[in-house]
matplotlib code that plots the C-alpha trace (Angstrom):
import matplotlib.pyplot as plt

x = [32.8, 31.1, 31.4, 28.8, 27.5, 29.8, 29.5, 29.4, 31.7, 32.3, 35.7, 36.2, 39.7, 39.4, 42.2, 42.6, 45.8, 47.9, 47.1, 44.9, 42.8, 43.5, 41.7, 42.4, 39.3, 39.8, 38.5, 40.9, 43.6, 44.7, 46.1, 48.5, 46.4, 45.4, 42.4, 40.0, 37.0, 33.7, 32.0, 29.2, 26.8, 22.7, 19.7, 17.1, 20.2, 23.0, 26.6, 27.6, 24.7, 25.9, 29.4, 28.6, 26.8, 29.6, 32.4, 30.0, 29.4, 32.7, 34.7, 32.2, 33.4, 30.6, 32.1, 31.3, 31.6, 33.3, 34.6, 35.2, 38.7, 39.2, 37.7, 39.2, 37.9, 39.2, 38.3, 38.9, 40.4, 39.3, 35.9, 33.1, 33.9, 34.5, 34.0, 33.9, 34.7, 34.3, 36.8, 35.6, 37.5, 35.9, 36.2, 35.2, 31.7, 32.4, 35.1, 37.8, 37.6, 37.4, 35.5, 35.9, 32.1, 32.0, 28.7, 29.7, 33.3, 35.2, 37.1, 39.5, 42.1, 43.0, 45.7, 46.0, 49.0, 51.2, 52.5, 55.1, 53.9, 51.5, 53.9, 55.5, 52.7, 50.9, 47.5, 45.2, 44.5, 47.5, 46.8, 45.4, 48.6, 48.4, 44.5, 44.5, 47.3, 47.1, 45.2, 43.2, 40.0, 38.1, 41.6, 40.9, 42.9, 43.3, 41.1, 43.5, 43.6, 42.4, 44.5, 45.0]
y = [-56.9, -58.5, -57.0, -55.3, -56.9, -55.6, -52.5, -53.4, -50.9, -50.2, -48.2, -47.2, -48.1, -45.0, -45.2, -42.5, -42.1, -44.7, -42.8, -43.8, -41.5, -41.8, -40.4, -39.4, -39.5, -39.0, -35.6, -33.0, -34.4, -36.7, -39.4, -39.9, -43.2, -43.4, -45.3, -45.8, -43.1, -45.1, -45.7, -47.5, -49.5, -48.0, -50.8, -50.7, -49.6, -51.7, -52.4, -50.1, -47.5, -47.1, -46.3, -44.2, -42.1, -42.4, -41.2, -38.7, -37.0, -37.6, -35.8, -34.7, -37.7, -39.6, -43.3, -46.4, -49.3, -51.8, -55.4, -56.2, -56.4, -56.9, -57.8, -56.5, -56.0, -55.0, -54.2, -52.9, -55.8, -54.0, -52.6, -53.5, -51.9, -54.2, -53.3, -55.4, -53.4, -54.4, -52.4, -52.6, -51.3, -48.0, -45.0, -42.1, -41.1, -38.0, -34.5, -35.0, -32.0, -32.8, -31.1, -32.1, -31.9, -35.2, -34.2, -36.0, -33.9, -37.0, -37.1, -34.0, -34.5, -36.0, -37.5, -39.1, -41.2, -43.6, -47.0, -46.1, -43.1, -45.5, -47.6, -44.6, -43.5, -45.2, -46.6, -49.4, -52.2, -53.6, -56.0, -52.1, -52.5, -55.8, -55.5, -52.5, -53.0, -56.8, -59.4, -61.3, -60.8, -60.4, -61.1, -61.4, -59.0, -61.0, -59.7, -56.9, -54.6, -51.4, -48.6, -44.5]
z = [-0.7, -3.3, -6.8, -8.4, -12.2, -14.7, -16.8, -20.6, -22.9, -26.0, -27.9, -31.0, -32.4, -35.6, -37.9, -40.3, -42.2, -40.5, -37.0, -34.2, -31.6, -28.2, -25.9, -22.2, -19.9, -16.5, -15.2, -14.5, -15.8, -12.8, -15.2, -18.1, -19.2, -23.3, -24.0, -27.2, -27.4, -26.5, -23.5, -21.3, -23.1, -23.1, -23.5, -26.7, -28.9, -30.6, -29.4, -33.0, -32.1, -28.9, -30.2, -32.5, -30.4, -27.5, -30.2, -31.3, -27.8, -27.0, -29.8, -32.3, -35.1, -37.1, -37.4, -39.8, -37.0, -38.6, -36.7, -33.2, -32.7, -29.0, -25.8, -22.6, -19.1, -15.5, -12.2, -9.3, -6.4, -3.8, -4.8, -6.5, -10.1, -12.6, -16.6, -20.1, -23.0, -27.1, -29.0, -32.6, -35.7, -37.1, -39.8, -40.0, -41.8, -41.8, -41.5, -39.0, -36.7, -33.2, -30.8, -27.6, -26.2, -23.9, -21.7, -18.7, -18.9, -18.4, -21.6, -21.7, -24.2, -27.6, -29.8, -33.2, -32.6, -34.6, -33.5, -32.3, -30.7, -28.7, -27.8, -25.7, -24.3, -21.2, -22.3, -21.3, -22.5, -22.7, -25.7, -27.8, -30.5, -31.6, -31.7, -33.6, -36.3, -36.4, -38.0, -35.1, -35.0, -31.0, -29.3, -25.7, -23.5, -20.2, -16.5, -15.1, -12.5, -12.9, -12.4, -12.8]

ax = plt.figure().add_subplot(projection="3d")
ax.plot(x, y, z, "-o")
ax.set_aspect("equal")
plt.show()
């Protein structure tokens, strides 16, 4: 089977007081996989408009998009999925209260979490700690399978 053209993503890695929100977005809770708020890409709008308005559905946050920090992608070997996400450093522009309001009900939980609190947890991509309290600048995260 042939794969289908990859979907472009975007994340938003938000820092606020040393901690970082992880998100969990797989309906019903079927997973225990942490990943950056953010989502598919929209034409006629921006890579930072789009995730602003992807972390704003999502949680309810206003975010400054600052930097790409990462560039990951996986797929699925056995089916035609296949996804490239930008993660990009971000603030918040606004209060921090989350509301969990994603409109597609795929994003069901929430955690602000510390390094090491990250580092215990199971989350995707794998290269997310260095990215996000490192230096580099666009690290490339290496093709991976995708997985639940």
């Amino acid at each position: 089977m042939r794969p289908a053209r990859p979907r472009l993503a975007v994340r938003a890695a938000i820092l606020h007081r040393d901690k970082l929100l992880v998100v969990n977005a797989y309906p019903g809770k079927k997973s225990d996989l942490w990943c950056l708020p953010g989502g598919g890409v929209e034409p006629a709008q921006s890579l930072p408009q789009n995730l602003q308005r992807e972390v704003t559905e999502e949680t309810g946050l206003t975010i400054a998009v600052g930097p790409p920090i990462l560039i990951n992608e996986f797929h699925d070997p056995g089916g035609r999925f296949h996804q490239v996400e930008l993660h990009f450093r971000a603030t918040l522009d606004g209060p921090d209260t989350i509301t969990l309001a994603d409109p597609e009900g795929v994003v069901n939980r929430f955690r602000w979490v510390t390094r090491d609190q990250l580092a215990r947890l199971r989350h995707k991509p794998d290269g997310l700690t260095n990215a996000v309290w490192g230096d580099q600048f666009a690290h490339y995260d290496p093709l991976e399978a995708i997985i639940m």
